[in-house]
N, C-alpha and C positions, 0 to 999 in steps of 0.2 A: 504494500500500500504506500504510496506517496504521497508526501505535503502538495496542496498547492499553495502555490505562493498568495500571499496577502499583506495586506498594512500590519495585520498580526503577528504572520509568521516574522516578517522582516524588523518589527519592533521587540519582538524577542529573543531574536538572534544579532541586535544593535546591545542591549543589556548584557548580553552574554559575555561581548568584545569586550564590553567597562569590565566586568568581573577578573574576564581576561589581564586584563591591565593592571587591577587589582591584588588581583593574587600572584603575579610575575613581581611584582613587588615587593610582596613578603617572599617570596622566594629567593629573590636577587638581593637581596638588602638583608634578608634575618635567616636564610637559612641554610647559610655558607655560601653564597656566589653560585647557583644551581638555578639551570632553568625548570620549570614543570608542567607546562603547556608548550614553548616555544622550542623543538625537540632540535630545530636547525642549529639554535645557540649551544642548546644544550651537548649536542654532538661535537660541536666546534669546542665547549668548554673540556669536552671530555679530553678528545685529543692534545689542547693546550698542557692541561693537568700530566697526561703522561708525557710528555717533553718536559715538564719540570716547569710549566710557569706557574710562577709565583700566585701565593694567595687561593688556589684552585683547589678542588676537594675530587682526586678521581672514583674516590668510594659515593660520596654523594651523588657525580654528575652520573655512575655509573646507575644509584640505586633509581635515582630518578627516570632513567630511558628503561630500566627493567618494567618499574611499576607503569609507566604511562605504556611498554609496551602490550603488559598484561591487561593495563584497561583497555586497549583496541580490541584486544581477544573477547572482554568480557561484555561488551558493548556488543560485537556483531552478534555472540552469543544470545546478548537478552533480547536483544531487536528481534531476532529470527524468530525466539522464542513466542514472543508478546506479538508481533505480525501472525503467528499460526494459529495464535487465538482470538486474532481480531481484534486485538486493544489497541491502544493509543501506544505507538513506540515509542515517537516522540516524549512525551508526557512523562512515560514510565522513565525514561531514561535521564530527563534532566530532577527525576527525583531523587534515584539512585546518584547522582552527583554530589545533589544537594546533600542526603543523608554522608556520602564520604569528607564532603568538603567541610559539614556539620565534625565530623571526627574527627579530622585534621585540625579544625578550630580549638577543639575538646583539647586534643591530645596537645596542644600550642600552647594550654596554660601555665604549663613550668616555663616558658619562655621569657628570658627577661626583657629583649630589646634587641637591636640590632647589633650584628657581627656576633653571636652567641656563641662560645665553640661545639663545634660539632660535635654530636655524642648522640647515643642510641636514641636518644627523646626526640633530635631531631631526625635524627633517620626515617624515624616513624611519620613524620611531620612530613616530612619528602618524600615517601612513600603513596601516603595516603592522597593527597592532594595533587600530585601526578598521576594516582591511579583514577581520581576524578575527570582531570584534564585528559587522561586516553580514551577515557570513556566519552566526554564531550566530544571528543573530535569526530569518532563515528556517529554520535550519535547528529551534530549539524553539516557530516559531511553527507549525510543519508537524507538532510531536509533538502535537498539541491537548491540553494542562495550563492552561485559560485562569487557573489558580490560580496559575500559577509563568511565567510568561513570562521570566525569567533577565535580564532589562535594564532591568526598569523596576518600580516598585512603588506610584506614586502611586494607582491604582486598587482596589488591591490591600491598601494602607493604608487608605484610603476604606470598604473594604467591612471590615475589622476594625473600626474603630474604630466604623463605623454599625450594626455587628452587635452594639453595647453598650448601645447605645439602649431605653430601654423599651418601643418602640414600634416594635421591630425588624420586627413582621410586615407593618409599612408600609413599611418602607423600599425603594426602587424599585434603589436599587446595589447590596443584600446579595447576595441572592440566594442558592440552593445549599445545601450543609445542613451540619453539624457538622464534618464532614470536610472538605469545599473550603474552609469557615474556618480549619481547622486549619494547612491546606497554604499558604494564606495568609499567615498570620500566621508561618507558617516561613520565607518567602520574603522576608519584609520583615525579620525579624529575620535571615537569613542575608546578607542585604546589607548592614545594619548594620555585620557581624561582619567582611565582606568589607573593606569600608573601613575597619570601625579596625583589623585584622591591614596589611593594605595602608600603612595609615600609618603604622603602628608600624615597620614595617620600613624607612621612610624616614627617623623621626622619630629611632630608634634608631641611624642612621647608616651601614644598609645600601642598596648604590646601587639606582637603577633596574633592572637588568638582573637580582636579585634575585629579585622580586616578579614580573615578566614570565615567569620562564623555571619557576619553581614552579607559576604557572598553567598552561602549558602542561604542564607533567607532571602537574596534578592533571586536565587537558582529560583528555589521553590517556591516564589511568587510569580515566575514565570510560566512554573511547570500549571502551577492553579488557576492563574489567568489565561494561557492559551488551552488550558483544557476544559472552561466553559465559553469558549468561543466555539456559535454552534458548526457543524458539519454539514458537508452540503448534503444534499438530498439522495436518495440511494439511487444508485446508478450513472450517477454523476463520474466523469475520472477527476483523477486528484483526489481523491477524500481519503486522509489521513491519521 
């Protein structure tokens, strides 16, 4: 079953991007220099770490690509599952986020503030919150928004900024028309927005567990809001 696209879907897959922002935040800032969404960085940090640069965690950056890559297993998992019975994929899946990303906040309360050293407590913490983030990925890479994929924006920056060009109607990465621009250039300014709320609330003096446990309430406010957005009519395609 597949989304169709709406003011809905696409407002709830813009929130997602801020959470994004969010919690790449406390990642990068409190929980040793490790990404747990953005898997490019994080690959990149890994490799740095085994060359020997400075400041790098390669047990972290390691445990973090484990768990985000167990949450992609566990996301096509549920979806397949929850599609064979007719339920809301979508819905279910950004609940089960919410509840990991809820744990990851929990498990964040020993945290004292930024540059913590690393130790089991946070491992768990970059575990759990990656394992959210693998899960998110399937689960908005499966809404098809290829304008908002909620984890990543280098593409997506790419295509605004070459959508400026005089010469736009050559350009081979725009693509798509006024409106997938628009949505775009939302998605990259919402992650923006993500990371400096995210920091601000670290920088400001509030702990990790903070930021964590706000995402997962603003997850599962999305997952309860698009899930009394009604459905179209039976027989309709697109009904989700």
């Amino acid at each position: 079953m597949e989304l169709r696209r709406s003011p809905a879907l696409a407002a709830v897959l813009l929130v997602l991007t801020l959470t994004t922002g969010v919690i790449e935040a406390v990642s990068l800032l409190a929980l040793g220099h490790v990404f747990t969404a953005l898997m490019t960085g994080n690959m990149l940090f890994l490799a740095f770490g085994l060359a020997g640069g400075p400041g790098l965690s390669v047990p972290a950056s390691s445990v973090s690509l484990a768990a985000f890559a167990v949450g992609n297993l566990a996301g096509a998992l549920l979806e397949t599952e929850v599609e064979a019975r007719r339920r809301r994929w979508f819905v279910t899946g950004l609940v089960v986020e919410a509840v990991l990303l809820g744990a990851a906040g929990l498990a964040a309360g020993g945290i004292g503030g930024l540059d913590e050293p690393l130790t089991g407590h946070l491992y768990l913490v970059i575990a759990l919150t990656a394992l959210a983030m693998g899960l998110r990925s399937v689960t908005t890479l499966r809404a098809r928004v290829a304008e908002l994929p909620t984890t990543l924006t280098t593409r997506a920056l790419t295509s605004v900024i070459s959508g400026l060009a005089p010469i736009v109607g050559r350009d081979p990465v725009r693509g798509g028309d006024a409106g997938s621009a628009a949505l775009r250039a939302a998605g990259v300014l919402a992650m923006f927005l993500g990371g400096l709320l995210g920091a601000w609330m670290l920088t400001a003096g509030h702990r990790p567990q903070l930021p964590l446990l706000v995402s997962a309430v603003v997850v599962l406010l999305c997952a309860i809001g698009y899930g009394l957005t009604p459905r179209r009519p039976p027989g309709e395609p697109g009904t989700g």
